[in-house]
C-alpha positions in Angstrom: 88.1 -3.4 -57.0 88.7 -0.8 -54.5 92.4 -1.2 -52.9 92.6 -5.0 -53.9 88.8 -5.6 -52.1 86.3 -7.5 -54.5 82.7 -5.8 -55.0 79.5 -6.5 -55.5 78.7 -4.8 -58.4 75.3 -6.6 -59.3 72.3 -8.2 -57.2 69.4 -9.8 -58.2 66.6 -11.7 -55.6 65.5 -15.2 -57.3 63.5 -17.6 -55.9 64.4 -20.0 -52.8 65.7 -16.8 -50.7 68.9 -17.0 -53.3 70.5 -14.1 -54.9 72.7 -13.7 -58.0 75.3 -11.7 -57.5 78.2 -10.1 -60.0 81.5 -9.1 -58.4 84.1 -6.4 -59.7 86.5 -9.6 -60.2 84.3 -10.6 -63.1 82.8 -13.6 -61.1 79.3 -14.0 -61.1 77.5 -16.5 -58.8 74.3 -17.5 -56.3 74.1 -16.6 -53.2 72.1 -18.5 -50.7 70.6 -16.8 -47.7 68.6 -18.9 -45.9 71.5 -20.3 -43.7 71.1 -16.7 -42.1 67.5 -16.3 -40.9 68.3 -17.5 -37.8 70.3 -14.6 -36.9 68.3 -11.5 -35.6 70.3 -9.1 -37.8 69.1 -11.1 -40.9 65.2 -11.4 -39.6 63.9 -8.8 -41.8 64.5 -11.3 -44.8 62.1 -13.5 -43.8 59.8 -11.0 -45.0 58.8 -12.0 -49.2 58.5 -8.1 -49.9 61.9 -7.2 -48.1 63.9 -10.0 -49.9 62.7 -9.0 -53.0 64.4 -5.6 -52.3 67.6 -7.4 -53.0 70.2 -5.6 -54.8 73.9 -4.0 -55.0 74.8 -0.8 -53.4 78.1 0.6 -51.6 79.9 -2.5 -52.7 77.6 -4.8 -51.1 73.9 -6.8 -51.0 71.4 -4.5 -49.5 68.0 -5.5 -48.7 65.4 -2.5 -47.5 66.7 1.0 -46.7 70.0 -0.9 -46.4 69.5 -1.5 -43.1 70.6 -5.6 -43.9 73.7 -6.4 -46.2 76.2 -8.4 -46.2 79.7 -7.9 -46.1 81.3 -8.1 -49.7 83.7 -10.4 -48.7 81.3 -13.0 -47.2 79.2 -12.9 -50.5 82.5 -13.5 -52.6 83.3 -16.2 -50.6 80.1 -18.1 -49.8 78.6 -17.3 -53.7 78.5 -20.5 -56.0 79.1 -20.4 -59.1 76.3 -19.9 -61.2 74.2 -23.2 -63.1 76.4 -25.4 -59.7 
């Protein structure tokens, strides 16, 4: 954690535009993005081969030349808990 602010510390694409993500607080969950293609700052994930770039950086989900990510924050709080 970075001044009491949870991380992403780990990303992983999976199928069903979901990733698995690991936090700096230990918890580890799924994220689903498909709630978010509908929003032009998201488009780019509609795209197989950019989804599949999927993965943690700067405390975050980055997808591409990290041009898309989501905020840590939002991941934390919208990730379910893995095998739910």
């Amino acid at each position: 954690m970075c001044d009491g602010v949870v991380l992403v510390t780990d990303a992983v694409p999976l199928d069903g535009h979901r990733v698995a993500v690991r936090f700096s607080d230990g918890y580890s969950g799924v994220l689903d993005m498909a709630k978010y293609f509908g929003y032009p700052a998201f488009a780019g994930l509609n795209d197989p081969a950019v989804f599949a770039t999927a993965r943690a950086g700067l405390g975050t989900v980055l997808w591409g030349d990290g041009d898309i990510d989501v905020a840590p924050d939002t991941a934390r709080e919208e990730a379910v808990p893995l095998g739910a």
